[in-house]
RODO-2510 file (C-alpha; in nm, 4 decimals, decimal comma):
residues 523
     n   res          X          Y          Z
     1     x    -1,9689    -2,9541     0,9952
     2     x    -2,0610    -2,9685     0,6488
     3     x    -2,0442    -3,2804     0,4016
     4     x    -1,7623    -3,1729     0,1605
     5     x    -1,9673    -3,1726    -0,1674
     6     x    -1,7059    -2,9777    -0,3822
     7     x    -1,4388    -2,7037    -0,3526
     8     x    -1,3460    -2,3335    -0,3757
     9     x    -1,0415    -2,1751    -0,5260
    10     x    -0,9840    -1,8684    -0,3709
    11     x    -0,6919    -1,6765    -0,5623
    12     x    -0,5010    -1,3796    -0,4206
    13     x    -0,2871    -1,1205    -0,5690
    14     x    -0,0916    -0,9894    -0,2664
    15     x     0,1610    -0,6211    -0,2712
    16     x     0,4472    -0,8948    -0,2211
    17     x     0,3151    -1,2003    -0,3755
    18     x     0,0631    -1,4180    -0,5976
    19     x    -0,1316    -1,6998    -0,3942
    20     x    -0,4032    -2,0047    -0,4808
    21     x    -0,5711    -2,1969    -0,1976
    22     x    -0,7909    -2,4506    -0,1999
    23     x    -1,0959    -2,5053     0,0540
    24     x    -1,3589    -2,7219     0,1440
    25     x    -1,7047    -2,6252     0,2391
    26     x    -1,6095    -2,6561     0,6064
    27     x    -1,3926    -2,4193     0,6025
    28     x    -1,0740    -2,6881     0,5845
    29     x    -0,7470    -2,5508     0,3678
    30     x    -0,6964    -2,8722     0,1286
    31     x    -0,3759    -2,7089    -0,0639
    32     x    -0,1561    -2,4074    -0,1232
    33     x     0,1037    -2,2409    -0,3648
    34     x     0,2540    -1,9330    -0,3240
    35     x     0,5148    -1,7539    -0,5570
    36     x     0,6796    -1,4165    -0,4832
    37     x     0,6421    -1,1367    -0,7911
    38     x     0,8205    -0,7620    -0,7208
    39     x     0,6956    -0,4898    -0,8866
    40     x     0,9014    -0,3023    -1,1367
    41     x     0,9715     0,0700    -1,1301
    42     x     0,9658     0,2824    -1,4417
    43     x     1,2660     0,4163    -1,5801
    44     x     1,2899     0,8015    -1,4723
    45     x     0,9388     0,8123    -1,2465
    46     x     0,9944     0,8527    -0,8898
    47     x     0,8154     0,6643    -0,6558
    48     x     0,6924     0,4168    -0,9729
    49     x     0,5361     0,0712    -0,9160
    50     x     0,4300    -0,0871    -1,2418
    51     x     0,2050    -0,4192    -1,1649
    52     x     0,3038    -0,6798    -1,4741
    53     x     0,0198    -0,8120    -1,5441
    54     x     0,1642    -1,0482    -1,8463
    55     x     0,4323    -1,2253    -1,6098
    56     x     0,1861    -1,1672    -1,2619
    57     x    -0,0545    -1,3493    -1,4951
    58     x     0,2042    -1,6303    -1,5415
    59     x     0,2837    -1,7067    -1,1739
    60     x    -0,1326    -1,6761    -1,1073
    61     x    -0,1682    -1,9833    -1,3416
    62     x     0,1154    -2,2121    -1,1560
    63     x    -0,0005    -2,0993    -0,8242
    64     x    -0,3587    -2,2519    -0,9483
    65     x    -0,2350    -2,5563    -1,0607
    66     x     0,0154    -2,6606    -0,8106
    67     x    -0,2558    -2,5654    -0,5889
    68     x    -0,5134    -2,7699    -0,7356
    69     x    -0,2234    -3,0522    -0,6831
    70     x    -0,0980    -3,0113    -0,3652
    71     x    -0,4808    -3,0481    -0,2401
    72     x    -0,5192    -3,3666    -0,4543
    73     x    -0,8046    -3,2999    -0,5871
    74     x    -1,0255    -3,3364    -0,9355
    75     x    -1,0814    -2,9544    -1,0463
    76     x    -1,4079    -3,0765    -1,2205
    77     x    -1,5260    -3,0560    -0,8705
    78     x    -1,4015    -2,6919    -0,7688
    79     x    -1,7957    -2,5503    -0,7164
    80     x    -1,6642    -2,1623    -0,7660
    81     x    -1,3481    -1,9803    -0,7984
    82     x    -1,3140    -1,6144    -0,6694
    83     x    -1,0169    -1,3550    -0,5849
    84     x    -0,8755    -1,0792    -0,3402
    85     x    -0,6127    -0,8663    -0,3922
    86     x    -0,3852    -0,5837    -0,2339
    87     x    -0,6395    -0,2826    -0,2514
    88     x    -0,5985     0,0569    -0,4900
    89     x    -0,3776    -0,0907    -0,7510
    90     x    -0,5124    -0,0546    -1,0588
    91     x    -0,5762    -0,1967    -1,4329
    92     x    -0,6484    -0,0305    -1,7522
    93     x    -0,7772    -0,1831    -2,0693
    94     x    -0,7828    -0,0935    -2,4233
    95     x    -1,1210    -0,1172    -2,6010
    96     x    -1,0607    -0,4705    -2,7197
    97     x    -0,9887    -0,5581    -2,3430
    98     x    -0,5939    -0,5698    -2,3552
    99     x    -0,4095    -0,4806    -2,0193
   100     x    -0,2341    -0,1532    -2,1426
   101     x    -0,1067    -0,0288    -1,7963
   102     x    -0,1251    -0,1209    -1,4358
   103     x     0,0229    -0,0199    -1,1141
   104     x     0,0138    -0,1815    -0,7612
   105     x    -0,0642    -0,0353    -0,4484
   106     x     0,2607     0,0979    -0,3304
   107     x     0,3198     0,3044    -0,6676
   108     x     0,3629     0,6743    -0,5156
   109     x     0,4421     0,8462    -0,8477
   110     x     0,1374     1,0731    -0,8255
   111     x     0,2838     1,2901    -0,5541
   112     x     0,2859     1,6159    -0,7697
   113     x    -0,0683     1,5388    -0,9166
   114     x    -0,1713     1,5058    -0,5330
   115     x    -0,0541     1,8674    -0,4734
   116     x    -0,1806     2,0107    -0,7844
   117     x    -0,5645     1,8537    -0,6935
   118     x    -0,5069     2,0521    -0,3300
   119     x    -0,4023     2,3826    -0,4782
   120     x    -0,6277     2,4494    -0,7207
   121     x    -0,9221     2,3701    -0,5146
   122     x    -0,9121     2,3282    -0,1218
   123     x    -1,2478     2,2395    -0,0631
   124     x    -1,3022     1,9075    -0,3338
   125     x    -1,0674     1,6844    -0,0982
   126     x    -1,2902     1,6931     0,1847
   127     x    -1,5921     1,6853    -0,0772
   128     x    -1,4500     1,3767    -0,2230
   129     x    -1,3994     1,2555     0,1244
   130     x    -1,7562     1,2609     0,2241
   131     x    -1,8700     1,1148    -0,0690
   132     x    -1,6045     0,8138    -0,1236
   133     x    -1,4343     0,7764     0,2331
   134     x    -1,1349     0,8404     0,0712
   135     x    -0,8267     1,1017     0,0406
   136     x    -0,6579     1,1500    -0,2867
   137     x    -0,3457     1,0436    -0,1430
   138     x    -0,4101     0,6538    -0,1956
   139     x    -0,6619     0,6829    -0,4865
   140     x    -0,6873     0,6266    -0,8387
   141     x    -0,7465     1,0106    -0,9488
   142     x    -0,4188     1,1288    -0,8898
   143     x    -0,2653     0,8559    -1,0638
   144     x    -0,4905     0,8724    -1,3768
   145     x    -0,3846     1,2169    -1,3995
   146     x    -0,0224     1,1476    -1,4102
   147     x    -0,1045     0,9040    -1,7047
   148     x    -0,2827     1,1282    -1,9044
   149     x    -0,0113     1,4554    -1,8155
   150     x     0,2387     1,2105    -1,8951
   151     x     0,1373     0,9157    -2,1046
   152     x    -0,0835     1,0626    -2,3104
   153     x    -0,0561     0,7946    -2,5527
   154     x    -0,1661     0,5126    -2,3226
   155     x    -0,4464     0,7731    -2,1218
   156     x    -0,5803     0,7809    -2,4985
   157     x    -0,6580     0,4104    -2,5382
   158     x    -0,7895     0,3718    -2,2156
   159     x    -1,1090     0,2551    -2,2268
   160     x    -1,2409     0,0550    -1,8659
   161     x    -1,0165     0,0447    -1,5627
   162     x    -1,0555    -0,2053    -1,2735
   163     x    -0,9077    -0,3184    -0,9401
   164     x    -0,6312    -0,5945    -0,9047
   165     x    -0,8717    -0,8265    -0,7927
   166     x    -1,1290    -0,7949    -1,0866
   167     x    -0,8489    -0,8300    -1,3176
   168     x    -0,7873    -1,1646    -1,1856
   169     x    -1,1888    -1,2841    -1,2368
   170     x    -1,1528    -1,1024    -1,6068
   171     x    -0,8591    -1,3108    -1,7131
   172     x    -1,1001    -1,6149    -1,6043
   173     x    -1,4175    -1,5521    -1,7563
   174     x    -1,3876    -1,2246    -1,9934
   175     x    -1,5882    -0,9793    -1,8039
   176     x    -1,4544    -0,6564    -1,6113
   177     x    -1,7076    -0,6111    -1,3128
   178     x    -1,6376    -0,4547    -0,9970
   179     x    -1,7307    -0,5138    -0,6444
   180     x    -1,7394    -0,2224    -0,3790
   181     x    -1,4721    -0,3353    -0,1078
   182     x    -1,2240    -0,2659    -0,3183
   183     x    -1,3565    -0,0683    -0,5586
   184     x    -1,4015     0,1737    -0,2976
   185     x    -1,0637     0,2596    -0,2326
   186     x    -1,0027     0,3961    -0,6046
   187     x    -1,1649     0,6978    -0,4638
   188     x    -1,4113     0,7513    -0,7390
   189     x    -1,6639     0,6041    -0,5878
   190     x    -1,9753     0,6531    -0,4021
   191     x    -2,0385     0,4957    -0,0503
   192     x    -2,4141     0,5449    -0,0066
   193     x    -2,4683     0,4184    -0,3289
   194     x    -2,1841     0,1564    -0,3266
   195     x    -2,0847     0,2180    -0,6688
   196     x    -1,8457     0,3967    -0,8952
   197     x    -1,9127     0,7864    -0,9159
   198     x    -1,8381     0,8707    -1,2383
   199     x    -1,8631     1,2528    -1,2073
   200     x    -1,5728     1,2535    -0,9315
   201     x    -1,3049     1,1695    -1,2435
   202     x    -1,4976     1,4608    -1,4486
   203     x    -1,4580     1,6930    -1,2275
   204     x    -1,0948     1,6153    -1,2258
   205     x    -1,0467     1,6391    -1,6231
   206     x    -1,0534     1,2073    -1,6220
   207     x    -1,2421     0,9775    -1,8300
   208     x    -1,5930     0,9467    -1,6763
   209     x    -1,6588     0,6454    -1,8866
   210     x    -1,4412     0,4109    -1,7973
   211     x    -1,5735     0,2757    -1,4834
   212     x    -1,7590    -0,0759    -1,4806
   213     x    -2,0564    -0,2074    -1,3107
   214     x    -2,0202    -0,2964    -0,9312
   215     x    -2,1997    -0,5996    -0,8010
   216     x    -2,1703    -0,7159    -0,4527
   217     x    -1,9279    -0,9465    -0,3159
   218     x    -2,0283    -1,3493    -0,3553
   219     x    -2,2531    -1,2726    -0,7086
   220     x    -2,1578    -1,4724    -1,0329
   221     x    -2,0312    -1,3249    -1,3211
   222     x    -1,9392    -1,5426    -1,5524
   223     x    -1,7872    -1,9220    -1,6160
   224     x    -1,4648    -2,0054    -1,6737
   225     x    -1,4249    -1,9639    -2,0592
   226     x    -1,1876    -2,2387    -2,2650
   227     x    -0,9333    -2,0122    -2,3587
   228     x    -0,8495    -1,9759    -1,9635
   229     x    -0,8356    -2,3327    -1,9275
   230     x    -0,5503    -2,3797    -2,1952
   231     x    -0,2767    -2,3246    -1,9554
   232     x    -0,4480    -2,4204    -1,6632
   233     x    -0,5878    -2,7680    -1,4976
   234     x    -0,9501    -2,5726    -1,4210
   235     x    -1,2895    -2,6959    -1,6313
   236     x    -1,4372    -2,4426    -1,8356
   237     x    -1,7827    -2,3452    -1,6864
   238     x    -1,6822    -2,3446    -1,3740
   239     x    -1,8386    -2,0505    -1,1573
   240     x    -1,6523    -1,6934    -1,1230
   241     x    -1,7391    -1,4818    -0,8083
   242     x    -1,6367    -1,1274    -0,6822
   243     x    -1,4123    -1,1794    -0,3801
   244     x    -1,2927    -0,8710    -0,2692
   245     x    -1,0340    -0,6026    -0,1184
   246     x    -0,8344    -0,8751     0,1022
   247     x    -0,8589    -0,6248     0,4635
   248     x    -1,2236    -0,6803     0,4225
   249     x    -1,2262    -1,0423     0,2890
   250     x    -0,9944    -1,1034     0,5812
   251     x    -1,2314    -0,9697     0,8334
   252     x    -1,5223    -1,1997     0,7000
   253     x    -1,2827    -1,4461     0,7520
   254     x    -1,2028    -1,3551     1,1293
   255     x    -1,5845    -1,3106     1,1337
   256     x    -1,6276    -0,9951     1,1791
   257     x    -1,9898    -0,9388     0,9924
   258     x    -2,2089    -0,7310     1,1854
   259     x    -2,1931    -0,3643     1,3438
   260     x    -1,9188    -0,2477     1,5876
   261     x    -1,6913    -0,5894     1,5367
   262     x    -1,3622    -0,4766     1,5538
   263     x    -1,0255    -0,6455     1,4423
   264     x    -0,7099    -0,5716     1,3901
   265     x    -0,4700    -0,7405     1,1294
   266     x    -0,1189    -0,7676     1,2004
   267     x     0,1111    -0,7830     0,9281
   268     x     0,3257    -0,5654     0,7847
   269     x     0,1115    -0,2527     0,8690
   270     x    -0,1648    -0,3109     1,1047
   271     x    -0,5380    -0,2250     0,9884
   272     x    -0,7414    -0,1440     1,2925
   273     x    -1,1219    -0,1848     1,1863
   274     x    -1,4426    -0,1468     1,3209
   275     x    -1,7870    -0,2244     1,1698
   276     x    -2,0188     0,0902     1,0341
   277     x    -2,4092     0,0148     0,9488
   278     x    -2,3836     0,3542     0,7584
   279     x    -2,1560     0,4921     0,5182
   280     x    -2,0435     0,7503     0,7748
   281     x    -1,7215     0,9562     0,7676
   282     x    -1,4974     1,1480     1,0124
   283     x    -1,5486     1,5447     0,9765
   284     x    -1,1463     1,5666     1,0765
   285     x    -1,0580     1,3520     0,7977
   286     x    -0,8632     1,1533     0,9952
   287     x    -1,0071     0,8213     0,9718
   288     x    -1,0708     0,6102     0,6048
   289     x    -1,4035     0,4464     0,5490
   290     x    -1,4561     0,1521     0,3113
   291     x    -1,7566    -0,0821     0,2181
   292     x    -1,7387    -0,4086     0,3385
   293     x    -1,7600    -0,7091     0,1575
   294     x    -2,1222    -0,7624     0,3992
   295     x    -2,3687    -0,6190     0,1559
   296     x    -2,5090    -0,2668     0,3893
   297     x    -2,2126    -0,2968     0,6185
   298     x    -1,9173    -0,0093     0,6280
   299     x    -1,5758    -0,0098     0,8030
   300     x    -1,3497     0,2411     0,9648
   301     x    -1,0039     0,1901     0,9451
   302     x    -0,7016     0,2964     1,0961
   303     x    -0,3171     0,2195     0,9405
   304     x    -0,0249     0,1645     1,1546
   305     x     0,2631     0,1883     0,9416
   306     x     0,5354    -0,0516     0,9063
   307     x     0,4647    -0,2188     1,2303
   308     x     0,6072    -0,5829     1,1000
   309     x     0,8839    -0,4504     0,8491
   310     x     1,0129    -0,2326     1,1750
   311     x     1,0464    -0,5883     1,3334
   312     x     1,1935    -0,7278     1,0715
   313     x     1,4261    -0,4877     1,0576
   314     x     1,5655    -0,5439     1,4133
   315     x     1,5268    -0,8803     1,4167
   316     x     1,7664    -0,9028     1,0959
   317     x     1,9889    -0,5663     1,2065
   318     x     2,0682    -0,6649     1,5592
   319     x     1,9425    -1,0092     1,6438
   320     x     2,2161    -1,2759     1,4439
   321     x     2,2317    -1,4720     1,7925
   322     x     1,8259    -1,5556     1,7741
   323     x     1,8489    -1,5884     1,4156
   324     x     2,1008    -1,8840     1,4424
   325     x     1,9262    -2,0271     1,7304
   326     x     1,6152    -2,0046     1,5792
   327     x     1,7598    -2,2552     1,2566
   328     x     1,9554    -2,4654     1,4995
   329     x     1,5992    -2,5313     1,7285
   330     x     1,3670    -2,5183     1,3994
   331     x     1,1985    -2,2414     1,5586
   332     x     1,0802    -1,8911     1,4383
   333     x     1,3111    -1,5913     1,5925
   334     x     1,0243    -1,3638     1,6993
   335     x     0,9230    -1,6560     1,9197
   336     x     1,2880    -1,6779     2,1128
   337     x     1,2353    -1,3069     2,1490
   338     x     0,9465    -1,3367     2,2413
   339     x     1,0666    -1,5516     2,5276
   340     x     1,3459    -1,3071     2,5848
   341     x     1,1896    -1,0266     2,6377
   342     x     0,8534    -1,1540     2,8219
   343     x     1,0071    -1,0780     3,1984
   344     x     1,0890    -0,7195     3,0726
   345     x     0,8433    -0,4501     3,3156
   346     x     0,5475    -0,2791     3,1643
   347     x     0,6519     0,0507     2,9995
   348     x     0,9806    -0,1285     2,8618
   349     x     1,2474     0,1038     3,1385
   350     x     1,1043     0,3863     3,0145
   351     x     1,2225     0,3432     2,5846
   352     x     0,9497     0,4983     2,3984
   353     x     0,9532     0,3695     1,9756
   354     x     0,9166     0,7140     1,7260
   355     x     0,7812     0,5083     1,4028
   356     x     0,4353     0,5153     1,3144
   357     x     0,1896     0,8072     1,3679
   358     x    -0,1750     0,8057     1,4726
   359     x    -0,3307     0,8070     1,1274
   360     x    -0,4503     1,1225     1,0317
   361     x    -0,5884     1,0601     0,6715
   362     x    -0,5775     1,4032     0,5423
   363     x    -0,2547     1,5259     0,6675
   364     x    -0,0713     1,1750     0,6760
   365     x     0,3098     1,1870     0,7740
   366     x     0,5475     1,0355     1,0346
   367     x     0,8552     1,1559     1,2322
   368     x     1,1749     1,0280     1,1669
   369     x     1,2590     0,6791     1,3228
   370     x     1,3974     0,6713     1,6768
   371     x     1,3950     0,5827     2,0050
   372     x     1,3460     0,8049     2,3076
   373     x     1,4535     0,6979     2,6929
   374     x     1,7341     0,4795     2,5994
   375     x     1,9635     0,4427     2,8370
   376     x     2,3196     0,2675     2,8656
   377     x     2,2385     0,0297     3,1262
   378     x     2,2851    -0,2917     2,9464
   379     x     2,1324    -0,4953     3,2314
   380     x     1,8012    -0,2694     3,1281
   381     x     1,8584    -0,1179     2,7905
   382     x     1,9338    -0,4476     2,5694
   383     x     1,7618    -0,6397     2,2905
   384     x     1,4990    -0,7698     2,4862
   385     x     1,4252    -0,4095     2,6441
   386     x     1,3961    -0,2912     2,2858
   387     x     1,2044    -0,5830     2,0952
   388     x     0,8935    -0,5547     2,4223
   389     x     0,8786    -0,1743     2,2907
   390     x     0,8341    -0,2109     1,9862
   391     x     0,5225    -0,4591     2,0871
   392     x     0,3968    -0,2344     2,3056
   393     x     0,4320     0,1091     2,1025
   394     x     0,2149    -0,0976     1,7965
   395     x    -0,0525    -0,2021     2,0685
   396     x    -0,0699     0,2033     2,1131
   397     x    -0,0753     0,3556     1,8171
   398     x    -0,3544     0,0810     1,7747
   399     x    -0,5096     0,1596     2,0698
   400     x    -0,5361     0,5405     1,9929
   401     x    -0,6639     0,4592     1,6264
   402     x    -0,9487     0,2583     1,7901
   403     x    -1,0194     0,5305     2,0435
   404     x    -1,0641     0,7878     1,7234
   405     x    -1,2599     0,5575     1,5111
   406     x    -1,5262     0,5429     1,8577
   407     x    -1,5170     0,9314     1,8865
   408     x    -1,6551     0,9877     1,5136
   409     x    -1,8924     0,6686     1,5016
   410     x    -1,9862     0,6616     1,8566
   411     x    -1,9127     0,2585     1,8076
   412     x    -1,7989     0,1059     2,0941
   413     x    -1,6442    -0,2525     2,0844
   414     x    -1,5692    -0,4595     2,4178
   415     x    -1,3560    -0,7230     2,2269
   416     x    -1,1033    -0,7077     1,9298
   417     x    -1,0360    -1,0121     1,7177
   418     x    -0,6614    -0,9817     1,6718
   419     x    -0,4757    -1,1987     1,3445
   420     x    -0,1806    -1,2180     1,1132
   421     x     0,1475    -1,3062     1,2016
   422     x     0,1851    -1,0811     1,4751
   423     x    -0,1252    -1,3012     1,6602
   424     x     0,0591    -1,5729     1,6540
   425     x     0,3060    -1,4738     1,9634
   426     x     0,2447    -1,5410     2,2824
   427     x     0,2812    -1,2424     2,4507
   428     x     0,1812    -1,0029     2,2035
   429     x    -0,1548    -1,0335     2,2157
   430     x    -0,1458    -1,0475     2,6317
   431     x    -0,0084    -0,6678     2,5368
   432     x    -0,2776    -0,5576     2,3300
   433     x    -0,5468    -0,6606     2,5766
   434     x    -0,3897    -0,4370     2,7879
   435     x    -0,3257    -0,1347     2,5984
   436     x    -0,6416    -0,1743     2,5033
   437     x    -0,8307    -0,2788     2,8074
   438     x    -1,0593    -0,4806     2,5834
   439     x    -1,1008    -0,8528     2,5470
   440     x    -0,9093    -1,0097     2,2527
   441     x    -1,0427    -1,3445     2,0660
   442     x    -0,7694    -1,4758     1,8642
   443     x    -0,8746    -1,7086     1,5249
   444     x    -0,7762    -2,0786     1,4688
   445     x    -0,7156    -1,9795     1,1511
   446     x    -0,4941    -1,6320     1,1496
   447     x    -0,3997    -1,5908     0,7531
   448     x    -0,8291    -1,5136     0,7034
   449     x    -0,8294    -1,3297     0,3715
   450     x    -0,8466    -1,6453     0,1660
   451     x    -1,0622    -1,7820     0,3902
   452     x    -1,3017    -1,5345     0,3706
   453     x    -1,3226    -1,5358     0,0001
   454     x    -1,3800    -1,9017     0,0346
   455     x    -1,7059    -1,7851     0,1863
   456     x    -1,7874    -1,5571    -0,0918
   457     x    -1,7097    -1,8205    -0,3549
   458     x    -1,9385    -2,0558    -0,1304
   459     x    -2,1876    -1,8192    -0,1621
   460     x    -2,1772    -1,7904    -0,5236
   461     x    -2,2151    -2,1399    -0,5386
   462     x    -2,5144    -2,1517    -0,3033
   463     x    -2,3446    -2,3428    -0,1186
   464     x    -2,4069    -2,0559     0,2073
   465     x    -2,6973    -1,7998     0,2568
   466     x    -2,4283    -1,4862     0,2575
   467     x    -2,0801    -1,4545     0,3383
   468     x    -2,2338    -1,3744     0,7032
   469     x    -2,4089    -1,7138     0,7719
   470     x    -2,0657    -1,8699     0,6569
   471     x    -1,8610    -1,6621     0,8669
   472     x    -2,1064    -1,8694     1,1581
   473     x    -2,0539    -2,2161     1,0552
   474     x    -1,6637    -2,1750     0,9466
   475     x    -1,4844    -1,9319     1,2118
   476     x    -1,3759    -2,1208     1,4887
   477     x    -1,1362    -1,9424     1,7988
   478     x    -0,8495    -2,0654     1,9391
   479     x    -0,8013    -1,8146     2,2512
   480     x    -0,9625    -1,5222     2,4063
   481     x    -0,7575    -1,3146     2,6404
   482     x    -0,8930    -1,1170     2,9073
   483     x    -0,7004    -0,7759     2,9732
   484     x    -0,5205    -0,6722     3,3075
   485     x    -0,7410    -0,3513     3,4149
   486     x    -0,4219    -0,2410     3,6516
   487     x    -0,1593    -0,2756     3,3648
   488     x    -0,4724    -0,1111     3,1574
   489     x    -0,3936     0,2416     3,3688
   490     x    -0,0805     0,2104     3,3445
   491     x    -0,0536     0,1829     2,9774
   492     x    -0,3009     0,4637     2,9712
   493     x    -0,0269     0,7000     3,1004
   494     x     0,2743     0,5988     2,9175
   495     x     0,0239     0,6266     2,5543
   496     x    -0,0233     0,9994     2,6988
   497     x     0,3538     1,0837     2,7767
   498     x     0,4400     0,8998     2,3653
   499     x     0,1828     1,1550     2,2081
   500     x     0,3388     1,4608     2,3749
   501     x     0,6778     1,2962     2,2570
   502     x     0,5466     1,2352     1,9157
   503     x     0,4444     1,5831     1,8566
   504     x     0,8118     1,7343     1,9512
   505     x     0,9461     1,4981     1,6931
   506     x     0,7182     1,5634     1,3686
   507     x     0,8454     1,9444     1,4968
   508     x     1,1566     1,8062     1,3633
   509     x     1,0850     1,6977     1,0648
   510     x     0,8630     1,9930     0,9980
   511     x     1,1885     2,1994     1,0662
   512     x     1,3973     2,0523     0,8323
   513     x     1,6021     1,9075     1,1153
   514     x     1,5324     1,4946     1,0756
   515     x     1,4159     1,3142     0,7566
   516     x     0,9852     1,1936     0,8064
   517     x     0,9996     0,7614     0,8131
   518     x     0,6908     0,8201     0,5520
   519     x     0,4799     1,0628     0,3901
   520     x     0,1592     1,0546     0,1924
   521     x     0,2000     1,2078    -0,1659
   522     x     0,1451     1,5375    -0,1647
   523     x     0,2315     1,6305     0,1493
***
């Protein structure tokens, strides 16, 4: 354990939510403060998701200081101070470094631009591919072409764009500097060289000029200048550090640092990583590849959509009864269903969830929600039937992602380190180990993005070697789970019969006959 010489502010600007956290050099969470921002759609653009950075900005600075008061402690003594944030949104700046437009992550207004970029040449999405990891679909490119086909007035100005996450450090200490983990999944960027690619936006018709430097995560980049401090309790000269995209912060966090770890986080989609020592992508396009926040190290990942707002929504559509019971016995729902549902039999009676797909990056597009083998047996078809399903179906669609990310990168992993909320059940990871039929190590601490940029910050500070010796001294495990090898072949089956299944229903959709749960743009 280390002696607690100092502190780190780690601040995070989430798709649903603004958050500061306070650690020690141990690894300890002294303090917290979270506040809730929405993202505002423009007037007349489908799909819009504007990111306000004036009033985000706002909540930021209260987040730091109740923070900074909730942990008791003197900010003259906060060593470093670095960020995370939901990856591909997006900041642009005029040439005297005003925010003049900014959209988050979920802003699918580009859909049209997306189609356009296919048609007029079929091969550059698979060129762009190889070269960033990345599709257009979740990317800055089609986006910035929207802007300037439709906003030519603010395209004009534009002068240096960044990620979420730098804006944060740049409202801190005045300098716009990118870092690749989440500069990587604007697209217009090069892997190998784990850097912005300039020439990808000029073959588009973009800017090629706007794009800043990209250091790696845990480097300085400035102080803390006075006119940040005037509306907030931090002392001016205090380090800035690049944090990072918050998937990958989170996995330094869960310590996963070195080649083939594998994790999965499970919120409200579930990322399915695994470790890359090269910048290496999938020749069917079906898998996205990111840096890491390890300098030289690479991820795969797989999305499973919606896996916790799906719960969410049957918890709060057909389960008032746990609800109620849940306030009356200060206890979360999902654990009383949990408890419910726990004697249900392996394969759930038969009920197979239609929600997420298998990720297929370059043709990315679901079914229509359903359920198949339901039955009107109440004694077998009932809420707990139903809410065991659902756990299973997300340990399979994760289980197939994990199985495609090994056929491209010949990476096998024997253990998954499993976090977010959904880690925190009981049975639910049980489930996973065997779907899987791999071990699975679940973290003491679950919520591991902030924690992990508490390790870059650390490192900034010199306080750590690299964000991979901290991951050593500040990761500590709670449970490891071995799997059930005869449930394993069982699951094995049923994950064969729900792929047949899921092709016959994206026929559907494809028909015109059912309405797809999600589509990427330009699809």
């Amino acid at each position: 354990m280390r002696i607690n010489n100092g502190y780190f502010l780690v601040i995070d600007a989430g798709t649903g939510s603004g958050r500061a956290v306070i650690f020690d050099p141990s690894g300890r969470q002294l303090g917290i403060s979270q506040e809730e921002w929405k993202h505002i759609p423009e007037s007349g653009v489908e799909g819009s998701m504007n990111f306000d950075c004036e009033n985000n900005w706002k909540i930021i600075c209260r987040c730091i200081n109740n923070a900074i008061k909730s942990a008791d402690i003197d900010p003259n003594d906060i060593l470093a101070i670095t960020s995370s944030s939901m990856r591909e949104g997006i900041v642009l700046y005029d040439s005297e470094g005003k925010e003049i437009w900014a959209v988050a992550n979920v802003d699918g207004r580009a859909s049209e631009q997306v189609s356009k970029l296919k048609a007029e040449d079929k091969k550059r999405e698979k060129a762009f591919y190889k070269e960033s990891g990345q599709t257009y679909a979740l990317g800055a490119i089609p986006r910035l072409l929207w802007l300037k086909e439709n906003r030519q007035e603010i395209y004009s100005k534009c002068a240096k764009m960044s990620m979420i996450s730098d804006w944060v450090l740049y409202k801190l200490c005045g300098e716009i500097v990118s870092e690749p983990s989440n500069a990587g999944t604007s697209g217009i960027f090069s892997l190998k060289n784990r850097k912005y690619n300039s020439e990808l936006a000029s073959i588009c018709g973009l800017k090629s000029d706007i794009f800043p430097e990209c250091l790696e995560s845990g480097e300085v980049i400035g102080e803390v200048r006075g006119v940040a401090t005037k509306d907030l309790l931090l002392k001016e000269g205090t380090k800035v550090v690049l944090g990072g995209g918050d998937v990958q912060l989170g996995c330094a966090g869960l310590g996963v640092v070195k080649k083939s770890g594998c994790a999965i986080l499970g919120g409200t989609f579930w990322q399915q990583i695994i470790n890359l020592d090269s910048p290496k992508v999938d020749k069917s396009m079906k898998i996205r590849v990111n840096p890491h926040v390890v300098d030289g190290l690479y991820q795969a990942e797989a999305i499973t959509f919606f896996v916790g707002l799906v719960m969410r929504w049957f918890r709060d559509g057909f389960c008032n009864e746990e609800i109620k019971r849940a306030h009356d016995e200060k206890r979360d729902a999902y654990e009383i269903l949990e408890e419910i549902s726990k004697d249900v039999p392996l394969g759930s009676y038969g009920v197979m969830p239609i929600f997420s797909d298998v990720m297929d990056y370059g043709k990315w597009y679901h079914a229509a929600p359903s359920f198949i083998n339901l039955n009107i047996d109440p004694n077998r078809c009932n809420k707990a039937t139903i809410f065991k399903s659902l756990q299973e179906n997300a340990a399979i669609v994760s289980a197939i992602n994990l199985e495609n990310i090994a056929k491209f990168s010949s990476i096998q992993s024997d253990e998954i380190v499993f976090a977010g909320g959904a880690s925190k059940g009981k049975e639910w990871p049980k489930i996973l180990a065997d779907v899987t039929g791999k071990v699975v190590k679940i973290p003491l601490v679950k919520e591991a993005t902030s924690l992990g940029g508490a390790m870059a910050a650390g490192v900034g500070a010199g306080v750590y070697k690299s964000i991979a010796e901290a991951s050593k001294e500040i990761v500590y495990w709670e449970n490891e789970i071995e799997p059930n090898m005869s449930n394993f072949n069982k699951y094995q089956e049923i994950k064969e019969r729900w792929l047949e299944v899921y092709k016959i229903q994206k026929k559907l959709v494809d028909k015109g006959l059912s309405d797809s749960m999600w589509r990427a743009p330009g699809i």
